[in-house]
C-alpha positions as CSV (number, residue, x, y, z in Angstrom):
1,X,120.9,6.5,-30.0
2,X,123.0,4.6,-27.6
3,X,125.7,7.1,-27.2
4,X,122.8,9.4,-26.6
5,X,121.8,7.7,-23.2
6,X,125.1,7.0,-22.0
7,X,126.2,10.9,-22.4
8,X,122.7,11.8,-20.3
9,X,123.6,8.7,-17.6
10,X,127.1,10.6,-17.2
11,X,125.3,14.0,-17.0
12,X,123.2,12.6,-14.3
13,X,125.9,11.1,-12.2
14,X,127.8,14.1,-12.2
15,X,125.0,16.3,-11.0
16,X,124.3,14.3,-8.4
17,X,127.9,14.0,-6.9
18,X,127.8,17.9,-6.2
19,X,127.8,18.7,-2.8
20,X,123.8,20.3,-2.4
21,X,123.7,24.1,-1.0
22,X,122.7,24.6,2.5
23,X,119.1,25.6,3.4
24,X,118.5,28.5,5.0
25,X,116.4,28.2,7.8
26,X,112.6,30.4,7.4
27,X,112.8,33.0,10.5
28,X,109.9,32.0,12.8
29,X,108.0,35.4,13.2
30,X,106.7,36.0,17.0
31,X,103.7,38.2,17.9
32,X,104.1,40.4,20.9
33,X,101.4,40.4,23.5
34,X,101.9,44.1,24.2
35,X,101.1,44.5,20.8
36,X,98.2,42.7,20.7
37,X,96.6,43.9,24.1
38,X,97.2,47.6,22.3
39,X,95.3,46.9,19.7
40,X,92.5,44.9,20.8
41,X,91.3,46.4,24.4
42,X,90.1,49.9,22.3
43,X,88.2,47.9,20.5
44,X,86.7,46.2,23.1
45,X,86.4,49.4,25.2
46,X,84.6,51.0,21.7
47,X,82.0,47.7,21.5
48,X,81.1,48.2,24.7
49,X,80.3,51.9,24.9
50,X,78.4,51.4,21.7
51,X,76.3,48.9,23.2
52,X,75.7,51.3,26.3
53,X,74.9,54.4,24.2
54,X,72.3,52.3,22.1
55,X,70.3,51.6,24.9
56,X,70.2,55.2,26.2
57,X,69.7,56.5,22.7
58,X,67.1,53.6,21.9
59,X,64.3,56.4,23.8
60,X,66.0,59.4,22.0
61,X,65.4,57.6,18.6
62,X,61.9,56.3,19.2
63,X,60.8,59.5,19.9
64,X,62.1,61.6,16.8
65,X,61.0,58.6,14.8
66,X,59.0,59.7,12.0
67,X,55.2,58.7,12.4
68,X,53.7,59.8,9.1
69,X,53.8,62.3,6.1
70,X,51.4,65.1,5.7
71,X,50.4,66.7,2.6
72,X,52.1,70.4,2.7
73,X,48.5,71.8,1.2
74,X,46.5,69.6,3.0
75,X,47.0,68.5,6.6
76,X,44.3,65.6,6.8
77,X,45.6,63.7,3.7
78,X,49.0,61.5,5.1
79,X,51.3,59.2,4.0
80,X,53.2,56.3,5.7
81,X,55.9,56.4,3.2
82,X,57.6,59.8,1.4
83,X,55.4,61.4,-1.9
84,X,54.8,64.1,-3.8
85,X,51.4,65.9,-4.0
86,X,49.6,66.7,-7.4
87,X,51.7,69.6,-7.9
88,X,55.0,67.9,-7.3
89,X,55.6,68.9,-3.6
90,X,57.0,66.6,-0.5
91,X,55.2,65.7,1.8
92,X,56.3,66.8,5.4
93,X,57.3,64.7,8.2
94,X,55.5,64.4,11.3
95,X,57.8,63.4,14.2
96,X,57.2,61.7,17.4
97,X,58.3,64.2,19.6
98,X,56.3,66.8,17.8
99,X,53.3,65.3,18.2
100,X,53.5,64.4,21.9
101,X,55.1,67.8,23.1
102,X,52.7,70.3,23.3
103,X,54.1,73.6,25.8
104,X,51.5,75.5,24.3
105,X,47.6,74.8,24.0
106,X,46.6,75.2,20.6
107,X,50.2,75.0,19.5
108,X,53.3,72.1,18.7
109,X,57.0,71.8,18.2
110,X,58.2,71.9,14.5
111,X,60.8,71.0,12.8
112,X,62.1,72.4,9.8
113,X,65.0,71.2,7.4
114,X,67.8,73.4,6.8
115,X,67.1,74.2,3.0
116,X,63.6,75.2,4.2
117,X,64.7,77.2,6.5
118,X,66.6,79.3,4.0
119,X,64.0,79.7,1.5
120,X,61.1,80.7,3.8
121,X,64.0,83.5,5.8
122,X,63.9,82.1,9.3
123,X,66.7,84.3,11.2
124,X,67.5,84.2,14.9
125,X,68.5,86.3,17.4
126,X,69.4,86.4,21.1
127,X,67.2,87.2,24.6
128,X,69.8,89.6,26.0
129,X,70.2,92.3,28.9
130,X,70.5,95.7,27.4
131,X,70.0,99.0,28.3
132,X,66.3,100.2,26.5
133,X,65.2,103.7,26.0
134,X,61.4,104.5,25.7
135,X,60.7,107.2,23.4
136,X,58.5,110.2,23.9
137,X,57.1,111.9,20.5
138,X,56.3,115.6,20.7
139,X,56.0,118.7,18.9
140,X,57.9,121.7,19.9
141,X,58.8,125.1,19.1
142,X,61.8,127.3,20.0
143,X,60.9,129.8,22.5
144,X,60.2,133.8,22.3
145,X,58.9,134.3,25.0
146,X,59.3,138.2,26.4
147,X,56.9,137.5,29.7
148,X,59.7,135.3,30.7
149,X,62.0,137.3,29.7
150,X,60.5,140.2,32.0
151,X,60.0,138.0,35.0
152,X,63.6,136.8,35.0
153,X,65.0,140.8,34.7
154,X,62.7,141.0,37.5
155,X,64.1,138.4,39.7
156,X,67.6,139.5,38.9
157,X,67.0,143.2,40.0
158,X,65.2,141.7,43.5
159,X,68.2,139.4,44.0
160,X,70.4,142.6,43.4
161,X,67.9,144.9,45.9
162,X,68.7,141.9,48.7
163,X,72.5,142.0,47.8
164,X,72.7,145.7,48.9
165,X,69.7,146.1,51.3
166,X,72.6,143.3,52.9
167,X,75.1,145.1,52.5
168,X,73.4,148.6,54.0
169,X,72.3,146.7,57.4
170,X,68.8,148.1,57.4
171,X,66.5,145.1,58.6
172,X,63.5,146.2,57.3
173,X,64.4,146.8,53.8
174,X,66.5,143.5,54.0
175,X,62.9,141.6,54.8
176,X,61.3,143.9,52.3
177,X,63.8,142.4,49.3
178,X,64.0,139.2,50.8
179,X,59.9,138.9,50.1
180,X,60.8,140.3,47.1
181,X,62.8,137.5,46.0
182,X,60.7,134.8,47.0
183,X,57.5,136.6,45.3
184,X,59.8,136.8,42.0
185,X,61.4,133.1,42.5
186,X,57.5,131.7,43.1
187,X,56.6,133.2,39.5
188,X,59.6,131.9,37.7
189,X,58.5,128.6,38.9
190,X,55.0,129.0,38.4
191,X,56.3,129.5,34.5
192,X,58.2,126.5,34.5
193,X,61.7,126.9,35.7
194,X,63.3,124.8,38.2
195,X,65.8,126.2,41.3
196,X,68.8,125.7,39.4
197,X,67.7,127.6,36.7
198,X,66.2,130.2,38.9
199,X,69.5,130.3,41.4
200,X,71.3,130.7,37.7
201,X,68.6,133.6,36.6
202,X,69.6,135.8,39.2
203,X,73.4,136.0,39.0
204,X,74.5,139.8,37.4
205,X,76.0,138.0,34.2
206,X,72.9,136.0,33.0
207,X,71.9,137.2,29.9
208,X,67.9,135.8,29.1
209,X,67.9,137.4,25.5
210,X,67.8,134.4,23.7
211,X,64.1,134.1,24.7
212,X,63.5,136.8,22.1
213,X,66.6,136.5,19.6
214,X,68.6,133.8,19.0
215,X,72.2,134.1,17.6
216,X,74.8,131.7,16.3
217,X,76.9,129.7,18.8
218,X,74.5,130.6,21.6
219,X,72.5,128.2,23.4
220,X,68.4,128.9,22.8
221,X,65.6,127.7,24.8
222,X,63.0,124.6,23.1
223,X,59.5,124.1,24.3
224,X,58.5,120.7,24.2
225,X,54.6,120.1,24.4
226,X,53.9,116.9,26.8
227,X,50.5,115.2,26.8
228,X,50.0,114.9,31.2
229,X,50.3,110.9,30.9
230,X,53.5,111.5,28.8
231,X,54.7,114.1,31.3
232,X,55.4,111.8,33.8
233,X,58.3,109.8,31.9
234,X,59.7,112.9,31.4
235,X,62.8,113.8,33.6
236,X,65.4,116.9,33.8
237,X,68.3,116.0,32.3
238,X,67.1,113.2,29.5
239,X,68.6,113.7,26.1
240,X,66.3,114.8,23.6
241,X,66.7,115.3,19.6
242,X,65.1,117.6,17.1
243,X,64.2,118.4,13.3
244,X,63.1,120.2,11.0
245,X,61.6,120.7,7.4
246,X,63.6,123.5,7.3
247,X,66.9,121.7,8.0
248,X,65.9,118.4,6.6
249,X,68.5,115.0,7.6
250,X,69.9,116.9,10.4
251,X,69.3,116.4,14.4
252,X,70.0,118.5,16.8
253,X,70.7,117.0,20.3
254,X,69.4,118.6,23.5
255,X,69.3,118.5,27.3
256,X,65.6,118.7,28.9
257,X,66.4,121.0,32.0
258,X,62.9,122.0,33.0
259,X,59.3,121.3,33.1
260,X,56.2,123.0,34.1
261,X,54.2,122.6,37.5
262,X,51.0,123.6,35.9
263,X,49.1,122.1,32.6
264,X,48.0,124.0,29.9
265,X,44.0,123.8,30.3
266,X,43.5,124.6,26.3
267,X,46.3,122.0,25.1
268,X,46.1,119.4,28.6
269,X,49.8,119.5,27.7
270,X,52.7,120.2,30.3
271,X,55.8,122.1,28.8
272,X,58.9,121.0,28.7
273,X,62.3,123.4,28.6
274,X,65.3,121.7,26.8
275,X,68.6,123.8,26.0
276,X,69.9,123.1,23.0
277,X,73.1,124.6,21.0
278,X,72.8,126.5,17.9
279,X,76.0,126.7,16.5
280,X,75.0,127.8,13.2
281,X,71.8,129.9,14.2
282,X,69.6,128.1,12.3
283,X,66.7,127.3,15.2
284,X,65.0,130.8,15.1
285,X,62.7,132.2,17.7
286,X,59.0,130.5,17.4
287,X,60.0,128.2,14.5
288,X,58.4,124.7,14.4
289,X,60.4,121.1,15.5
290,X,59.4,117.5,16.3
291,X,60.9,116.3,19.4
292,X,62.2,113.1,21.0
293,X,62.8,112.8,24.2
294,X,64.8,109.3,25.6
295,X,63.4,108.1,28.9
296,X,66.1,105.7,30.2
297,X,64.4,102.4,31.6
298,X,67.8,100.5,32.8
299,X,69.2,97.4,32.0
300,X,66.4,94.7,31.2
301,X,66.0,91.4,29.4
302,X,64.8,92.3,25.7
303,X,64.5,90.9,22.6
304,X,62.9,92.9,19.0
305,X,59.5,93.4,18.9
306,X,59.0,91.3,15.4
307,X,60.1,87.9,17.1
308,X,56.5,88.4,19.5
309,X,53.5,87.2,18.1
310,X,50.8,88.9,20.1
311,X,47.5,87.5,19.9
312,X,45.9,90.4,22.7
313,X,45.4,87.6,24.9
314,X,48.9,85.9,25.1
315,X,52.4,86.7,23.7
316,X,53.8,84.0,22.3
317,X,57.4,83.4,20.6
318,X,59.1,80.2,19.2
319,X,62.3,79.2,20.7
320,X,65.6,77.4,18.3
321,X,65.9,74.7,21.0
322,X,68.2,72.9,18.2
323,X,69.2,73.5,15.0
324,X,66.0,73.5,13.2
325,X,63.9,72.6,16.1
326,X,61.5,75.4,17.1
327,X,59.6,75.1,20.4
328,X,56.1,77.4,20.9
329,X,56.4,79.5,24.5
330,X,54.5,82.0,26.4
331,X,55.8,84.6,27.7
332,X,55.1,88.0,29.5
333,X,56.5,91.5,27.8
334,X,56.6,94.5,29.5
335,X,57.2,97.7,27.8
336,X,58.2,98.3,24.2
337,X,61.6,100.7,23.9
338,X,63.1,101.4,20.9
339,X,61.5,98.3,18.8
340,X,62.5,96.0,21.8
341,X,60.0,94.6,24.3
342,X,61.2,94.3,28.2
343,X,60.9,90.3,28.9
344,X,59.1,89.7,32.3
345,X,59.1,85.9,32.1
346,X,59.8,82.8,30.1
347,X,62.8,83.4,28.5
348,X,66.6,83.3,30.2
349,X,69.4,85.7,29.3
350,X,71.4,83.9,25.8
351,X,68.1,81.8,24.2
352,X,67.5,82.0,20.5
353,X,64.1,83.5,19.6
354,X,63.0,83.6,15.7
355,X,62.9,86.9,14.3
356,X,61.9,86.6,11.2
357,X,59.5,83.8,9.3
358,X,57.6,83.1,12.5
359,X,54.4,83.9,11.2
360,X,55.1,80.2,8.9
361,X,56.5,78.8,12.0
362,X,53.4,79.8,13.5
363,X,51.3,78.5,10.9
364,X,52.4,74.9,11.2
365,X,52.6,74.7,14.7
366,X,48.8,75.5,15.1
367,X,48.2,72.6,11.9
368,X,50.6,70.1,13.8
369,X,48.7,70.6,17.4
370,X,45.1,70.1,15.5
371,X,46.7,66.7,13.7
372,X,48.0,65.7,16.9
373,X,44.1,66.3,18.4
């Protein structure tokens, strides 16, 4: 036991007689300002914009804060808090903003979440310039018509009788054809043709025989019947298309080149002259076609005619002034053309009108205004 402690005195003495290892010094990490001014100004800069934009948002929010829920079936029994009704549908939310906006007497904003949207098929489209066509509906008929026919042989032989009562030097047979001419050109117009036609009647190589035949890839004559307040809209040179049972799913495009000075006092119609190709000679003399002529009205603000609601007193359509925001407006249509009414007023060229669903749209903007009430 002795022997023990002396060999662990030794031990000890010799440890401690070891020269001890040197300490490194601990490196003394130093932050840099730069650093610090980089990282703390944003978010000082962030805090204080935050702060700014609360306080102009604080108006923003208190408006589109939600006042009360309204059943969906039921528009007098509310809420404060989120429900159900008896047959397990949510109530709607009543905004703010919807209920002290009111454009529209008799009428309020509404708002509309996204997955309604979808399931009730609310689409959009665009108030745009574009270039509208009215349309004029007619019947018409291709022509055989041999009392035309006769007057225009007429005419040409007059013209000819000037030519060479011109060309002989006598004045008095000259002033004899030349009161020819104008007896024969006051007929032809009293039937309908215009001055080109009848300048074109009375050249030697004018052939009027399709007013009684008509032969493939030839050009016939159409007569197009024109009720007098149609007539009007009517203009040479509008493009017009026709059909027939007997060709059905084909249209054949023509030029409108003439029209009568004198109505029909059976039919109070006006008639019409079109030339229109017949490549294959199917248009026969005196066969039946419906007729639509395109009255050009120039470029104008439209939008369709299914995103009006017109209530005979007022026109009204509901504008996307956000995503599912939808604001009731007035406005003033002009004419209808091609399923697109002319915009007179309160829209602007690029705003979003509903199209479709608006008659829902409709429906809850009336029940929002009478809550509001």
């Amino acid at each position: 036991m002795i022997d023990h402690e002396k060999e662990e005195r030794r031990e000890a003495q010799n440890t401690s007689s070891q020269p001890r290892e040197r300490e490194t010094p601990r490196a003394v990490f130093r932050f840099p300002l730069w650093l610090l001014v980089f990282c703390v100004f944003p978010l000082f800069i962030l805090a204080f914009s935050s702060c700014i934009s609360k306080g102009s948002n604080a108006k923003a929010n208190a408006e589109h804060k939600i006042l009360y829920y309204r059943n969906p079936m039921d528009p007098r029994v509310t809420s404060p808090a989120p429900t159900k009704d008896s047959m397990g549908m949510d109530y709607i939310p009543v905004y703010a903003d919807e209920a002290s906006s009111v454009t529209v007497p008799g009428q309020a904003n509404v708002t509309i979440p996204a997955g309604r949207e979808q399931l009730i098929g609310v689409k959009l489209t665009n108030a745009e310039i574009r270039d509208l066509f009215d349309t004029v509906r007619a019947s018409a008929k291709v022509a055989y018509d041999p009392g035309l026919y006769s007057a225009i042989l007429e005419h040409r032989e007059a013209v000819s009788t000037l030519l060479k009562s011109r060309a002989a030097g006598s004045e008095d047979f000259i002033a004899e054809a030349r009161s020819t001419v104008n007896a024969s050109r006051l007929r032809l117009r009293q039937m309908g043709l215009s001055d080109r036609q009848i300048n074109q009647a009375g050249e030697a190589d004018f052939d009027p025989s399709n007013l009684l035949v008509g032969r493939a890839g030839e050009t016939i004559w159409v007569y197009i019947d024109l009720y007098d307040y149609e007539a009007r809209l009517v203009k040479p040179g509008q493009k017009a298309t026709f059909e027939s049972p007997s060709f059905p799913g084909r249209h054949l495009e023509g030029i409108v080149r003439s029209i009568d000075q004198v109505v029909n006092a059976e039919t109070r119609t006006l008639r019409a002259r079109a030339e229109v190709p017949n490549p294959q000679g199917d248009l026969k003399p005196d066969m039946y076609l419906s007729a639509v002529v395109y009255v050009p009205i120039g470029k104008k603000l439209a939008i369709p005619e299914t995103a009006v609601l017109d209530t005979g007193t007022r026109q009204l359509v509901y504008v996307a002034t956000q995503p599912g925001h939808y604001e009731p407006r007035e406005i003033q249509i002009g004419r209808e053309a091609g399923g697109y009414y002319e915009v007179l007023s309160g829209l602007t060229d690029g705003e979003q009108v509903v199209n479709s669903a608006n008659f829902f749209i409709d429906s809850e903007s009336k029940i929002r205004a009478a809550m509001n009430n």
